[in-house]
C-alpha positions in Angstrom: 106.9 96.7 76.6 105.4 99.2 79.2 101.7 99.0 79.9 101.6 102.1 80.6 101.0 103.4 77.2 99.7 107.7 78.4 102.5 110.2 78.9 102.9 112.4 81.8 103.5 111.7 85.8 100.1 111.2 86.3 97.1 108.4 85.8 94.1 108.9 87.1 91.8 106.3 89.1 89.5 105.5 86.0 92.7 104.6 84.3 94.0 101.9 87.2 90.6 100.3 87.7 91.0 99.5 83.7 94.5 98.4 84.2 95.1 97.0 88.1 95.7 93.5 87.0 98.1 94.1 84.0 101.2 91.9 84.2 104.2 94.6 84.4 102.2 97.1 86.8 103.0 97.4 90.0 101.3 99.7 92.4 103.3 101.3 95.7 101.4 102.6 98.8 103.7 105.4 99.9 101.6 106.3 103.0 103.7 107.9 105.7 103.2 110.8 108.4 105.0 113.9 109.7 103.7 112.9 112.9 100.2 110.9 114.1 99.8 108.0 112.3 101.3 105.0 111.1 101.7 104.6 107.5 102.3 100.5 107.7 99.2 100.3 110.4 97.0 102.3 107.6 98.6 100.3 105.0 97.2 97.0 107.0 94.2 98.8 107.4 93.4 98.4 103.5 95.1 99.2 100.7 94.6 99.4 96.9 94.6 95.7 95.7 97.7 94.6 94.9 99.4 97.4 96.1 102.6 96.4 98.0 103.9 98.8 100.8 107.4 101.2 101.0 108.7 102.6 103.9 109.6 105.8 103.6 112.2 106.0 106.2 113.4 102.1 105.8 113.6 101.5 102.2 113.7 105.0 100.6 115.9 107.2 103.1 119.5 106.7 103.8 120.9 106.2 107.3 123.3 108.9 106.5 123.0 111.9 104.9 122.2 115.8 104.8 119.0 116.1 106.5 115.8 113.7 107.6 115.6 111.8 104.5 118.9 112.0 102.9 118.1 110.5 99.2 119.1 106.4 99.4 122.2 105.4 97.7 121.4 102.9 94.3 122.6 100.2 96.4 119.7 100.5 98.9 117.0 102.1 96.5 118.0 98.2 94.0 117.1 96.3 97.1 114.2 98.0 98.2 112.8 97.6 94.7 113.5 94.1 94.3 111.6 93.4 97.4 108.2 95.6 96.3 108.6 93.0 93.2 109.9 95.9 90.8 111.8 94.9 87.7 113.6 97.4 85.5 110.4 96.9 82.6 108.2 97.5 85.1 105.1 100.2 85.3 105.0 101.5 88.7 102.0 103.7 90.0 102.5 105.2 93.6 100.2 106.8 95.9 99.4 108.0 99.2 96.7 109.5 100.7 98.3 113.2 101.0 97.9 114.9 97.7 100.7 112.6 96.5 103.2 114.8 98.3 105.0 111.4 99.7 104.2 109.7 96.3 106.4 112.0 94.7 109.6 110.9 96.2 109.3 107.3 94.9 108.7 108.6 91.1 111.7 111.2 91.6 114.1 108.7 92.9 112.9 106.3 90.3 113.5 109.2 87.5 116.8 110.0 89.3 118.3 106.8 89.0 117.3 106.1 85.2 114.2 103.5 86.1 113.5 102.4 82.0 110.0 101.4 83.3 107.4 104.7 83.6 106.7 105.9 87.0 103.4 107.4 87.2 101.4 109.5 90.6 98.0 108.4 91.4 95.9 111.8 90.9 94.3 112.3 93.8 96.1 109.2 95.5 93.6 106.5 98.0 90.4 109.0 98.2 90.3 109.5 94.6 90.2 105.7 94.3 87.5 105.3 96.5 85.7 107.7 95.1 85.9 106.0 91.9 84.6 103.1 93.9 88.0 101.4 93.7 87.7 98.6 96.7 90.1 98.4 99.5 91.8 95.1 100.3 93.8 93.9 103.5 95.1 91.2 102.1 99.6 91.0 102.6 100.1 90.3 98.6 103.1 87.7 97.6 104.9 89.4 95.1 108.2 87.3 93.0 111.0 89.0 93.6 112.1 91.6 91.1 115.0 92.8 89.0 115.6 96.3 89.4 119.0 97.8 89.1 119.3 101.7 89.8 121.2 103.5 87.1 123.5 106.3 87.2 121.9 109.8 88.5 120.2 111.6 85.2 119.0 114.4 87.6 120.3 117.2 89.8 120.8 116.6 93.4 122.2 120.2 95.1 123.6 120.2 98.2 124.0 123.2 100.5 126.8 124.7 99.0 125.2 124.4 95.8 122.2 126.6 96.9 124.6 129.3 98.7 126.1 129.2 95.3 122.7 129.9 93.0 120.6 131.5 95.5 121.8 134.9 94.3 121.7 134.8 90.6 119.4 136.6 88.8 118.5 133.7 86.9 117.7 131.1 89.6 114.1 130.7 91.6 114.3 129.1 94.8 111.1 127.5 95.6 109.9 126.6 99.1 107.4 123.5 99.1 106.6 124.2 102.7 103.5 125.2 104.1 103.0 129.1 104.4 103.4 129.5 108.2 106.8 127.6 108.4 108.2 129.6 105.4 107.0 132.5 107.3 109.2 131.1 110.4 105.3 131.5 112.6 106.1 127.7 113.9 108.8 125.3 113.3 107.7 121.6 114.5 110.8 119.5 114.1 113.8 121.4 112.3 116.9 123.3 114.2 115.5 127.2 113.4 112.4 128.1 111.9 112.4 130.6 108.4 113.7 129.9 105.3 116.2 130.1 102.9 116.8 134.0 102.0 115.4 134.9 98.6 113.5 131.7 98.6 109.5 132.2 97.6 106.7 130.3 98.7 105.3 127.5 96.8 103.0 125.5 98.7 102.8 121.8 97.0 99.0 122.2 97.9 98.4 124.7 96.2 99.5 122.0 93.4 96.2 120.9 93.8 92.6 122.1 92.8 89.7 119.3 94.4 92.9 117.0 95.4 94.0 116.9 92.0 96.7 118.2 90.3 95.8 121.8 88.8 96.0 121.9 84.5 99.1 122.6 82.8 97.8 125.9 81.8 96.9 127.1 85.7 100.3 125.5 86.9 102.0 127.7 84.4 100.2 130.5 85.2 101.3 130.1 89.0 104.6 129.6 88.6 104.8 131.8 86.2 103.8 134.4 88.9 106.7 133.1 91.0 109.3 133.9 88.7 109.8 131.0 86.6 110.6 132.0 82.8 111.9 130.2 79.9 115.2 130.5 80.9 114.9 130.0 84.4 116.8 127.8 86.8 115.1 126.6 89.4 115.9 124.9 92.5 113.1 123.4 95.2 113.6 122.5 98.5 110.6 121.6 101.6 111.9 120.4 105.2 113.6 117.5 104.2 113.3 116.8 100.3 110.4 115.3 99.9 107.2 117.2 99.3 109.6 119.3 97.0 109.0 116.7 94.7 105.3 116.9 94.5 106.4 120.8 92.8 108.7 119.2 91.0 106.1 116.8 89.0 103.8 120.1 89.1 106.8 122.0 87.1 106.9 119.5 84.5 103.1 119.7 84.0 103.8 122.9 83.7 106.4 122.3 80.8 109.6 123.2 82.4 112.1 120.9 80.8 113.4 118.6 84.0 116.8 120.0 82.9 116.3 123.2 84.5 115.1 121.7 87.7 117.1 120.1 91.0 116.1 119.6 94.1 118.1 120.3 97.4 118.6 117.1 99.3 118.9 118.4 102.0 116.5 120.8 102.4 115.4 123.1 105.1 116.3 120.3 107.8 120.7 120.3 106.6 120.0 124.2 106.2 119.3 124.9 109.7 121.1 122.5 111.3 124.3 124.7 109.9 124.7 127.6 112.1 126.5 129.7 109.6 123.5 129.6 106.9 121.5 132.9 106.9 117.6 132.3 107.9 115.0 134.9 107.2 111.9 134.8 108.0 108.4 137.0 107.4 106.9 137.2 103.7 110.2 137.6 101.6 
């Protein structure tokens, strides 16, 4: 039976403290770095008790792919699992200390492969925990080795040609997680061109976030509600190289939109440019 007994993506640091030495919980520290620091070294530095560490690019990337962080195959995601001590009845509660914009690709692969277990975001990820007066802990835990087995994909995964396909349609929303001045095409730190996707909109997974926690349901509606999304709508997000796209993706369904009606590009903006026949734009729109 789950421990986790609350619905939604999220728990909140109040509710770990009560819960951190429950039996089928285990908590992830997801930290990684565009560029700068370590996430390991930070991990080492102290961590949430308990907490056992992913690599982003070892355990949760594939070495093949479209773009920086193609999506792992089930093979590699049941291993990595296994090793963090993750059965298939298992809680799992990840964080970082970003916003939970790296957090958010362990809880999408976990709902993409049909994890039975509930994969919940820390809201507000390592500072809200401290702030809650959560202690820190550098101690390597020994975790038994678990049983996870990745299921069959239950969620959309586009891939370019997908998003040449939909981009058009009247009834689609393309939805850039980037940051403002790369949508814009102002700088481009590590991909092949800088811009975006045309007919893509800006959607800023900070702005997610109101005092480094996720926004209500009601203001997440009401923002991406000014974005285009409708009842009917399709919509696809994409960032550089699919993973902060998943911090809007757990901000959609706060907002209500039925995970259905949501993919993500794999990809992303990294596979996009790298194609020399895929229209960039750049500016506002």
């Amino acid at each position: 039976m789950s421990t986790i007994a609350r619905e939604g993506p999220l728990v909140s640091a109040a509710w770990l403290k009560k819960h951190l030495r429950s039996r089928k919980l285990r908590i992830v520290d997801l930290r990684w770095y565009l560029q700068g620091k370590d996430g390991r070294t930070e991990y080492a530095k102290g961590h949430i008790p308990g907490a056992v560490f992913a690599d982003l690019e070892r355990d949760l990337t594939a070495p093949n792919g479209p773009g920086r962080h193609p999506v792992p195959s089930p093979e590699q995601l049941t291993e990595a699992m296994r090793a963090a001590g993750i059965s298939d009845d298992t809680s799992v509660i990840i964080y970082d200390d970003l916003g939970g914009s790296i957090a958010a690709r362990l809880w999408f692969l976990l709902e993409l492969y049909g994890h039975k277990g509930q994969a919940r975001i820390l809201d507000g990820g390592l500072q809200a925990w401290t702030a809650a007066g959560g202690a820190l802990s550098a101690e390597l835990p020994k975790v038994p080795r678990g049983r996870f087995s990745a299921k069959a994909m239950r969620r959309s995964l586009l891939d370019k040609h997908d998003v040449e396909r939909l981009r058009t349609q009247r009834d689609v929303v393309l939805l850039d997680a980037r940051a403002p001045e790369r949508f814009r095409g102002d700088s481009e730190p590590i991909d092949a061109r800088p811009g975006h996707i045309p007919g893509a909109r800006n959607a800023p997974w900070p702005q997610n976030l109101e005092g480094g926690l996720f926004k209500t349901p009601a203001a997440l509606r009401s923002q991406y509600r000014a974005l285009g999304v409708g009842g009917q709508t399709e919509i696809v997000a994409y960032c550089g190289s699919g993973v902060t796209a998943c911090h809007d993706l757990i901000a959609l369904q706060l907002a209500g939109v039925p995970a259905k009606r949501v993919h993500l590009y794999e990809g992303s903006w990294s596979d996009w440019s790298r194609d020399p026949f895929r229209p960039a734009a750049t500016g506002e729109s």
